[in-house]
C-alpha positions, 0 to 999 in steps of 0.5 A: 832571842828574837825580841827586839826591844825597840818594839815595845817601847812603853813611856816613863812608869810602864811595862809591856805586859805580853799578857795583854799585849800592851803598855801597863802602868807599873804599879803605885811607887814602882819605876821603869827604865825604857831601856828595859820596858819589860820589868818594873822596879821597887827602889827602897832607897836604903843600903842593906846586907844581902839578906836583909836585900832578900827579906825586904823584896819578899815583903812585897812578893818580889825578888832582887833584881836579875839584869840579865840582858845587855840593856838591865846591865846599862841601866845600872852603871853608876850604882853598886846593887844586890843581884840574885845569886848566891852559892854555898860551897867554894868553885859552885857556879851562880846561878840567877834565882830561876837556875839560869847561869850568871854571865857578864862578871868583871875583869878576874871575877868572881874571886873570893876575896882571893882566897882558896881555902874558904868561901868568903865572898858568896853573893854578888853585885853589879857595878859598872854594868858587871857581876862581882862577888862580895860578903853577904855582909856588906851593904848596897843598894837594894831594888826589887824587880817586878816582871809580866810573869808577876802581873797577878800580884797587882791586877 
């Protein structure tokens, strides 16, 4: 918690690598955001349900994005993307990918599609810098995201 980015501060296609304590390039076809130098980004620029999000990440080892922290969630304002959480039973908690709870949602979400009975919205999204829920079916912007603890997949 006493990270401050600001320290770390890595140019344009870099991540700060707490492994060797230093600005790395990100790997060939990945992009970086200096607001969050700590991740590198896999944009496949194509629209896909949740699955086909989850399947196309793990063609390359990586998972769909998890911006947790106030500085990831700014760096996706103006886009609807695919985060990594999904629940299978109706009033579950979401939980990221690595079991940590899922914080930030919009204005009366999540909602279920205002249904009570059924689970119908089971995986979420960001847009405007907040978590909403949606069917699995729908389609958004898929990115993966690469971090230090994942420098072994390209050294």
């Amino acid at each position: 918690c006493s990270l401050k980015i600001s320290d770390y501060n890595c140019q344009t296609n870099h991540v700060y690598s707490f492994k060797q304590n230093k600005c790395v390039p990100c790997p060939v076809n990945f992009i970086s955001d200096n607001r969050y130098p700590f991740k590198c980004f896999l944009d496949t620029y194509q629209s896909l349900n949740y699955s086909q999000t989850v399947a196309e990440c793990a063609k390359f080892n990586l998972t769909i994005i998890r911006p947790k922290s106030v500085n990831e969630r700014q760096m996706m304002l103006n886009r609807s993307i695919w985060v990594d959480s999904k629940i299978t039973k109706l009033g579950a908690t979401y939980l990221w990918g690595d079991g940590t709870k899922v914080y930030c949602f919009g204005n009366n979400e999540p909602n279920n599609g205002e249904n009570f009975n059924d689970l119908v919205e089971n995986t979420l999204f960001i847009r405007g810098g907040n978590f909403k829920d949606a069917k699995e079916s729908r389609t958004f912007r898929s990115l993966c995201e690469l971090t230090d603890s994942m420098e072994y997949l390209y050294y």
